[in-house]
DOROZA-5097 format. One line per field, with one value per residue: residue in three letters; x negated, y negated, z negated of N, C-alpha, C in turn; residue number from 1; chain. Coordinates in steps of 0.05 Angstrom, whole numbers, plus 32768, in hexadecimal, padded with zeros to 4 digits. Atoms other than C-alpha are relative to their C-alpha. Last residue first. Example, Ala and Ser with C-alpha at 12.3 -4.5 7.8 and 13.67 -1.06 7.14 Angstrom:
rest <- (SER/ALA) $
n.X <- (8010/7FEE) $
n.Y <- (8018/8018) $
n.Z <- (8001/8000) $
ca.X <- (7EEF/7F0A) $
ca.Y <- (8015/805A) $
ca.Z <- (7F71/7F64) $
c.X <- (800F/7FEE) $
c.Y <- (7FEA/7FE8) $
c.Z <- (7FF2/8000) $
nr <- (2/1) $
kette <- (A/A) $
//
This chain:
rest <- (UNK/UNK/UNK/UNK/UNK/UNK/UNK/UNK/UNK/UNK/UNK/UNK/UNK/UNK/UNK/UNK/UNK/UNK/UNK/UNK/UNK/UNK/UNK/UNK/UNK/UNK/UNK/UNK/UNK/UNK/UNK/UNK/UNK/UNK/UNK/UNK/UNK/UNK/UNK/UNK/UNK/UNK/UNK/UNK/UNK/UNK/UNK/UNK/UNK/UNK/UNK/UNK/UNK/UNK/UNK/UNK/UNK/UNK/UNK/UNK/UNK/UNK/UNK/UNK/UNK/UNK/UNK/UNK/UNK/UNK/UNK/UNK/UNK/UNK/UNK/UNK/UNK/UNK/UNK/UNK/UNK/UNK/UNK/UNK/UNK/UNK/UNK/UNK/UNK/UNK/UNK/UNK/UNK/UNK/UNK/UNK/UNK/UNK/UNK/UNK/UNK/UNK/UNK/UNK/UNK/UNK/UNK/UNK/UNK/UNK/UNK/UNK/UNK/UNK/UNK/UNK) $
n.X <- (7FEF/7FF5/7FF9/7FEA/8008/8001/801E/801B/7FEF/8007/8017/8006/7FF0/800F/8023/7FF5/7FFA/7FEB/7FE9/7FE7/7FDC/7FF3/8013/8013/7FFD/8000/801F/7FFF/7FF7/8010/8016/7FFB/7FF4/7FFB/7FFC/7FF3/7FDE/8000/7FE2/7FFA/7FF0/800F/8018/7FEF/7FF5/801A/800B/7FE6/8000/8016/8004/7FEB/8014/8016/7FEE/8005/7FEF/7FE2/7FEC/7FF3/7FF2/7FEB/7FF0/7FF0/7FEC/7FE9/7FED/7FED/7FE8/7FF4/7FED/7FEA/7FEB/7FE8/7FE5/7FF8/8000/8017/800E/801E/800B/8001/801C/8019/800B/800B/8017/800D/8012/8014/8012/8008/8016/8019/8018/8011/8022/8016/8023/8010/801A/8019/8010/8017/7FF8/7FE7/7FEE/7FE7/7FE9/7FFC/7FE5/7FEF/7FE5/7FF8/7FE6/7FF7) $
n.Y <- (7FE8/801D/7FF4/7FFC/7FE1/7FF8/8014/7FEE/7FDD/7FFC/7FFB/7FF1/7FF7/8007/7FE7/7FD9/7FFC/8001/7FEA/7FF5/8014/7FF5/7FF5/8018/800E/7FEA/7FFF/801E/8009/7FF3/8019/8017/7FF7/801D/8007/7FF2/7FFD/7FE6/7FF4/7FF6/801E/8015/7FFE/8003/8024/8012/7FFC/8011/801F/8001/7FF5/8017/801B/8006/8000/801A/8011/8013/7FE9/7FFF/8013/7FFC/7FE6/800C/8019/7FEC/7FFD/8011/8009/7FEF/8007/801C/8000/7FF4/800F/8014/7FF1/7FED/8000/8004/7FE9/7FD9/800E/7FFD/7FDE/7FEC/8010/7FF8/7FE5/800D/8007/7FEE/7FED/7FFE/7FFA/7FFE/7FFE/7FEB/8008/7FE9/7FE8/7FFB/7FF2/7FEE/7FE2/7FF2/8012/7FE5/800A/8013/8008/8002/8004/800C/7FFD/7FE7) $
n.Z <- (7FEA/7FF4/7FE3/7FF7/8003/801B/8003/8003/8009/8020/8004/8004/801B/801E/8000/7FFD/8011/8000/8008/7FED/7FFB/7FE3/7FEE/8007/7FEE/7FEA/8003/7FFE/7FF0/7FF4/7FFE/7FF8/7FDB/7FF9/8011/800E/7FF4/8008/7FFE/8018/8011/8007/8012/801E/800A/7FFE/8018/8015/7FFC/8006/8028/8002/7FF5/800F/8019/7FF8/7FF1/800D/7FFB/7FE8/8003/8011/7FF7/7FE6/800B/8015/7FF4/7FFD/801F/7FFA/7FF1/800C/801B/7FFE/8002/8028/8018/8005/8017/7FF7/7FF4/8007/8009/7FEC/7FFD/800F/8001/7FEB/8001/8015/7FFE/7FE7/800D/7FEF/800D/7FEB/8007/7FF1/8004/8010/7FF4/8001/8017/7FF7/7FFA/8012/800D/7FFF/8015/8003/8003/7FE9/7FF9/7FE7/7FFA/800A) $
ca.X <- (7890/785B/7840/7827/77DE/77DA/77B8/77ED/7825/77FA/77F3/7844/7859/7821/7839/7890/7870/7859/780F/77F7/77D8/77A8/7782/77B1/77DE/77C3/77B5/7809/7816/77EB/780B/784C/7834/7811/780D/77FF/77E8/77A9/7793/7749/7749/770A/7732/7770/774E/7720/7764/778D/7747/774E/778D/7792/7759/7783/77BD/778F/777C/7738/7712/76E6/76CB/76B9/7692/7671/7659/7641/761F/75FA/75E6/75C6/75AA/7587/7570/7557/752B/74F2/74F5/74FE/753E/754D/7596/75A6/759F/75CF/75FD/75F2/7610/7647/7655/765C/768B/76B4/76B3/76C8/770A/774F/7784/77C3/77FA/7837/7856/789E/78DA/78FB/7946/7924/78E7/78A9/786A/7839/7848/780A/77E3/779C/777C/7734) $
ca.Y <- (79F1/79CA/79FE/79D4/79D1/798C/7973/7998/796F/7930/7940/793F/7905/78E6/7910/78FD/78AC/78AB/78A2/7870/784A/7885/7879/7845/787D/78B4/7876/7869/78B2/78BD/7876/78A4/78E6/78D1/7913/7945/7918/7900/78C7/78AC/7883/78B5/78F3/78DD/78D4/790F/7939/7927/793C/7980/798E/7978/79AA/79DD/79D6/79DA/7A24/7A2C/7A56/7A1D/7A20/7A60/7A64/7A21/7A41/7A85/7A50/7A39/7A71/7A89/7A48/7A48/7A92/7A85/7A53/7A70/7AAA/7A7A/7A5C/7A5A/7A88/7A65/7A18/7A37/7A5B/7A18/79EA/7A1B/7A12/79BF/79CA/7A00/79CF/7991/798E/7961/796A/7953/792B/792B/78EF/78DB/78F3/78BF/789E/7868/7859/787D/7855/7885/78C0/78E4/78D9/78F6/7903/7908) $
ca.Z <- (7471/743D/7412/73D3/73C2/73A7/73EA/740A/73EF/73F6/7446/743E/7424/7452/7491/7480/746F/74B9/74BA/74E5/74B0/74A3/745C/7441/7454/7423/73EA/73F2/73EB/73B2/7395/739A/7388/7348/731C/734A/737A/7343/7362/735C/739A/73AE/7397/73BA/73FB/73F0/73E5/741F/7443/742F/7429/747C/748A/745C/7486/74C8/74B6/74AA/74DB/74F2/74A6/74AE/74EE/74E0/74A4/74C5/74FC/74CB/74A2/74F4/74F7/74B5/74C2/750E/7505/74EC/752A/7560/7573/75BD/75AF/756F/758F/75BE/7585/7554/7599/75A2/755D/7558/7594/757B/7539/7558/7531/7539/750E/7529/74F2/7515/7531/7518/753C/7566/7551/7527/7552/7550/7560/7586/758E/7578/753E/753D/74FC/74E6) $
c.X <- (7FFB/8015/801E/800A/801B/800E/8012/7FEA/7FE9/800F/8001/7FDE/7FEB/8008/7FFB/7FD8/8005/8001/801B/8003/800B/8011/7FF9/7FEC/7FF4/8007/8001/7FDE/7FFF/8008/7FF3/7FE7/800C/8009/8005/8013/800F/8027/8006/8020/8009/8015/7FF0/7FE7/8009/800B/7FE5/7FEF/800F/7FFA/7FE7/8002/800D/7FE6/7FE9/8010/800E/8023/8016/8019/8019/800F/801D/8016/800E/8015/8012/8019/800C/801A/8015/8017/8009/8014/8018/8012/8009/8006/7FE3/7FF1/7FDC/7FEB/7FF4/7FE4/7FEB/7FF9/7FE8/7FE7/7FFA/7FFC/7FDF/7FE3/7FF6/7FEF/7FF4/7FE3/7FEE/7FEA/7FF0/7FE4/7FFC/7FEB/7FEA/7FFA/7FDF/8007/800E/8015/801B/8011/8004/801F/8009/801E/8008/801A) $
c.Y <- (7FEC/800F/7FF0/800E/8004/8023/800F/7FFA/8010/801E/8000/8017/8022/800C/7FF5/8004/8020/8007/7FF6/8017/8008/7FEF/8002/800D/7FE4/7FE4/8012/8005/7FE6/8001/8016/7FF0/7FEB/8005/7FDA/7FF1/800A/8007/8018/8003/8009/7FE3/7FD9/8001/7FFC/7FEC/7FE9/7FFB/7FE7/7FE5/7FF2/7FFF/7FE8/7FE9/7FFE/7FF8/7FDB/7FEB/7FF8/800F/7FFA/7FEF/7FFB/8010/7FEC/7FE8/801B/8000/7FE8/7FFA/8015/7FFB/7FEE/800C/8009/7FF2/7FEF/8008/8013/7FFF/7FF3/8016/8021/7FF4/7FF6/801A/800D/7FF2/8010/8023/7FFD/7FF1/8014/8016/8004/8009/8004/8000/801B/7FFD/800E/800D/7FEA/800C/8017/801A/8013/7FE5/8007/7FED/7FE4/7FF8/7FFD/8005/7FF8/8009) $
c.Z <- (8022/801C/8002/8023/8004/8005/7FE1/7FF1/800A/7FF9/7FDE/8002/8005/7FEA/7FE7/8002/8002/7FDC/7FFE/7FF9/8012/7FFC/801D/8013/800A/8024/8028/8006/800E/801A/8019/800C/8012/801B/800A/7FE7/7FEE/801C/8000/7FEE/7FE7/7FF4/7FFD/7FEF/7FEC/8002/7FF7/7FE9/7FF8/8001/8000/7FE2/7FF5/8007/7FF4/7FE4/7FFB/8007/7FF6/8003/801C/8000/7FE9/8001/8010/7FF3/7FEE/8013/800E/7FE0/7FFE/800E/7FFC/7FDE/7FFC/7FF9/7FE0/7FE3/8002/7FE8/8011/8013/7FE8/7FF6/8012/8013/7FED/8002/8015/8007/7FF4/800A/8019/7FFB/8021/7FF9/8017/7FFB/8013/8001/7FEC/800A/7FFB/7FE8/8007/800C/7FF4/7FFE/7FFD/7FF0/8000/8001/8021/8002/8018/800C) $
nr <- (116/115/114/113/112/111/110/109/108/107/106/105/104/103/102/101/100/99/98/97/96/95/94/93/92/91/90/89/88/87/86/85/84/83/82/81/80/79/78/77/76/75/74/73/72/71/70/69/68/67/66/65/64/63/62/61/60/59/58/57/56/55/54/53/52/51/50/49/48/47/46/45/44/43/42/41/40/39/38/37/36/35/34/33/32/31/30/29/28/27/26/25/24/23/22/21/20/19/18/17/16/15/14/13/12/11/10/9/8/7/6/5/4/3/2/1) $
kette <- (A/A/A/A/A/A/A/A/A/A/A/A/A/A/A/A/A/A/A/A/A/A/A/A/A/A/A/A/A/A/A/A/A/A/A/A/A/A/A/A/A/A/A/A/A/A/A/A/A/A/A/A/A/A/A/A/A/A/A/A/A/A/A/A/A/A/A/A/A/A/A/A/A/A/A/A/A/A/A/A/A/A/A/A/A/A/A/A/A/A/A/A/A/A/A/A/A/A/A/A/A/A/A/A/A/A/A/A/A/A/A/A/A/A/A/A) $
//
């Protein structure tokens, strides 16, 4: 889901930044050419599917990163809002090469907070 860059930070180095990485261009150039040899019975499922590709692909990366903070908290049944610590501890359990600064702050989006 995530791709750390930077490798191991020392003391004076920044931390890496969390980089979202999507395949969706890919995944919807593949829908438009399986789109443009479709036959007639095919073409409504592909055509809702490449509308839902479309959307989702549009989402900016802040909300990708919400989104996924959240399914790790959900499945270790951690409320952030209310356990921001552990939810921070579950978030890195997830990604051991998060930097404490991305974990603090995937849970901050993940409870809906604008993160600067």
């Amino acid at each position: 889901m995530f791709e750390l860059f930077g490798g191991a930070a020392k003391k004076a180095e920044k931390a890496p930044e969390v980089i979202v990485l999507r395949d969706s261009q890919a995944i919807a150039d593949a829908v438009q050419q399986a789109l443009a040899e479709a036959s007639a019975e095919d073409r409504p499922g592909l055509e809702r599917a490449a509308g839902l590709i479309a959307a989702l692909a549009a989402r900016p990366e802040r909300e990708v990163r919400a989104k996924w903070a959240r399914g790790i908290l959900a499945a270790a049944g951690i409320d952030p809002h209310t356990q921001e610590v552990p939810a921070v501890r579950a978030v890195r359990q997830a990604e051991p090469g998060l930097s404490l600064k991305a974990a603090v702050r995937l849970v901050r989006e993940a409870k809906g907070e604008t993160v600067p």
